[in-house]
C-alpha positions as MATLAB code, in Angstrom:
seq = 'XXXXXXXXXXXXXXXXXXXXXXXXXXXXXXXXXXXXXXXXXXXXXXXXXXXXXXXXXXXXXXXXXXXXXXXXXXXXXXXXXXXXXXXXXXXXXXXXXXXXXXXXXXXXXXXXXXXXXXXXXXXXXXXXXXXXXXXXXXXXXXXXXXXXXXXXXXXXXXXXXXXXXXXXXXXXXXXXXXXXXX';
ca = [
     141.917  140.913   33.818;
     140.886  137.788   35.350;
     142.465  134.483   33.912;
     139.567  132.930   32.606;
     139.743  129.199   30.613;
     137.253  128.159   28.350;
     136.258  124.559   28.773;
     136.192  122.536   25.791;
     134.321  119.189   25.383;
     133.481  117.838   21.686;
     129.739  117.073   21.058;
     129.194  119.595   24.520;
     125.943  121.332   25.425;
     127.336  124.166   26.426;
     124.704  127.734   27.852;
     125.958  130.930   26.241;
     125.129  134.429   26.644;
     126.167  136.989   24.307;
     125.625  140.780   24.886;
     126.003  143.424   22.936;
     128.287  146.254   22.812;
     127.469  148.970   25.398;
     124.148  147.073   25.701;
     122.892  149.326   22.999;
     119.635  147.512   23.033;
     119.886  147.108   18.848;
     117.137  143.775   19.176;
     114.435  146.063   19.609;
     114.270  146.322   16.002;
     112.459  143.372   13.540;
     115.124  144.155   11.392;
     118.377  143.192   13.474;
     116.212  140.276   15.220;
     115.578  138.704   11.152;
     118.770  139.514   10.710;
     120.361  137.558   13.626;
     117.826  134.733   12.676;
     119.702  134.620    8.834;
     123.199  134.432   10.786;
     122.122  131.446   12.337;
     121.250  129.758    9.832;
     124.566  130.946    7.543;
     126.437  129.346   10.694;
     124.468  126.309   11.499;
     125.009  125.068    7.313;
     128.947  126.278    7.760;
     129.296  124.927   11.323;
     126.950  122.579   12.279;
     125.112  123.041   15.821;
     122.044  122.140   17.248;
     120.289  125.180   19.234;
     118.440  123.572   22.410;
     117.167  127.010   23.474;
     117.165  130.522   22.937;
     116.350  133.727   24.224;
     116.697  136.967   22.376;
     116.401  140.476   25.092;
     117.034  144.013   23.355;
     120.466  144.052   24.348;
     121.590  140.200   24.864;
     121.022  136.803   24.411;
     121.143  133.381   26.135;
     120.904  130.379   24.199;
     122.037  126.462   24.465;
     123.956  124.465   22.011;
     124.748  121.164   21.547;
     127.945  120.489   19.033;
     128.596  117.539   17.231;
     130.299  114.763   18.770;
     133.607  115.435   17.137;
     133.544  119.103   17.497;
     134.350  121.375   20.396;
     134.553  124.979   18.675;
     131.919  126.706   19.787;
     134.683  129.657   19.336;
     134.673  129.247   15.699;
     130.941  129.301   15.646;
     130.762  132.603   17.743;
     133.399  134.407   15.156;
     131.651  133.666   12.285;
     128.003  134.831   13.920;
     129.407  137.812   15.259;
     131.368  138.594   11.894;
     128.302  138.064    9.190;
     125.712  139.546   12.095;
     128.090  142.634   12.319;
     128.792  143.366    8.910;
     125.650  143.498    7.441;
     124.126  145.078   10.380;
     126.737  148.418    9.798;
     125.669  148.026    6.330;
     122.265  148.297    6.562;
     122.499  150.979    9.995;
     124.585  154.181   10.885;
     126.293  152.262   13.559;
     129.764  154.017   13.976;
     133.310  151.872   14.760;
     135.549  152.958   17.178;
     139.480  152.938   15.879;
     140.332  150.392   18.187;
     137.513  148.187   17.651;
     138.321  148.077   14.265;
     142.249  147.519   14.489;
     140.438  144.430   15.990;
     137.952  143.706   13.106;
     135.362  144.377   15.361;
     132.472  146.139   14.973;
     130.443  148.196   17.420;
     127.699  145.495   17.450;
     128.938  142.773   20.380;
     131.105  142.934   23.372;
     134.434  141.434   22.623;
     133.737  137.954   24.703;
     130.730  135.718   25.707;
     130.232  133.708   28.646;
     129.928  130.141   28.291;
     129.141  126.976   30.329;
     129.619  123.509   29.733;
     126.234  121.699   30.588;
     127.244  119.037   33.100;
     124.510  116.849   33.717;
     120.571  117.225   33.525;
     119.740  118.865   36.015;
     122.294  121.423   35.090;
     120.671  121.455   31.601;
     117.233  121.903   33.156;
     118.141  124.963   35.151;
     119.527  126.959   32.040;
     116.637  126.177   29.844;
     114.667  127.366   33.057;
     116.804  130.422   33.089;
     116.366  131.690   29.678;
     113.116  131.056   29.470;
     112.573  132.985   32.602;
     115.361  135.749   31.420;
     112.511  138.199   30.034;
     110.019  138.194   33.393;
     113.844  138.402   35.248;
     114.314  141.674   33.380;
     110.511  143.279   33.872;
     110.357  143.125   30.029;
     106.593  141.068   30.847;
     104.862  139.707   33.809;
     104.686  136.384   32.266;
     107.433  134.141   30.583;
     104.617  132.949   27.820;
     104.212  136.861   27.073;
     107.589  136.977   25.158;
     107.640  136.427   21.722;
     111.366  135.779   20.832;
     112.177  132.920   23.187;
     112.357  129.113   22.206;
     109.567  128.363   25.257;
     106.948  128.314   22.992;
     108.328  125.423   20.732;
     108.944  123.784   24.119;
     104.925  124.363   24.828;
     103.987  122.679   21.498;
     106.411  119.683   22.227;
     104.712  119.211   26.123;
     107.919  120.202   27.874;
     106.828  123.398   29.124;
     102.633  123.826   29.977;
     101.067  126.698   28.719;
     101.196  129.076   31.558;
     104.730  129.002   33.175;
     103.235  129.559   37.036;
     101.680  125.833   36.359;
     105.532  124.510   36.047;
     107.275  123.727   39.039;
     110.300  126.025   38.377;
     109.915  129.297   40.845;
     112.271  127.750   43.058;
     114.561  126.690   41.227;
     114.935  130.013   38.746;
     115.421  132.248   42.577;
     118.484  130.344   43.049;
     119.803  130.357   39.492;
     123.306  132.510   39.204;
     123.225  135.300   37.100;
     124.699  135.153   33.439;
     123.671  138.679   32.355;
];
């Protein structure tokens, strides 16, 4: 297993994506996707976060944060959605849990980890909202980013960041060399 370090920076913007277990692709229904919309707000009054972006695909999600400027624990924040997402998902599903997922107190909902990036300056920030806006066209779920309904693109639209049609930004380029977070 590789030896990977989380980076930890109070009042960070830090990218995350989150995918879940066996990319079972459980967002395809209304009711998980209300669901994970009531975990985030549980967290965001426990925890406090602002979400930047967010992207929601049958079987993952990307999404930006920024924490508050005495707080680095994303972790914490992560636990807790995972936790309340997971347990009232089972509840209301006939999800099965493994044994060993649940020696862990997991459930069979998310992978065990998420990847996550430390924004490090604006242009940095720029490509990642770029990328998860783009994230459904990148995965032939519709020809057009403005076509997806559960991304945070159109709220960027209604504030001017973003025109209405994504081919009018001037993004293609920049989304071809993004990395892949997936």
């Amino acid at each position: 297993m590789p030896n990977y370090r989380r980076y930890f920076q109070p009042g960070g913007t830090y990218f995350f994506t989150v995918v879940t277990y066996n990319r079972i692709p459980i967002f395809k229904s209304s009711i998980a996707r209300e669901l994970l919309g009531v975990t985030f707000r549980a967290a965001k009054e426990r925890y406090p976060f602002a979400m930047e972006a967010i992207c929601l695909l049958p079987d993952h999600l990307h999404c930006l944060w920024t924490l508050p400027e005495t707080d680095q624990d994303f972790s914490i924040r992560w636990s807790f959605i995972k936790s309340f997402f997971t347990h009232r998902y089972i509840s209301q599903s006939d999800r099965p849990v493994n044994s060993s997922r649940e020696k862990r107190r997991e459930g069979s909902v998310w992978q065990r980890r998420f990847w996550e990036h430390l924004i490090l300056d604006d242009d940095d920030l720029e490509n990642h909202f770029n990328y998860i806006h783009f994230n459904p066209v990148k995965h032939g779920l519709v020809q057009e980013v403005e076509e997806w309904k559960y991304s945070s693109f159109h709220r960027y639209v209604q504030m001017g960041w973003y025109p209405q049609r994504w081919k009018d930004c001037e993004t293609g380029d920049k989304i071809a060399n993004l990395g892949s977070w997936d």
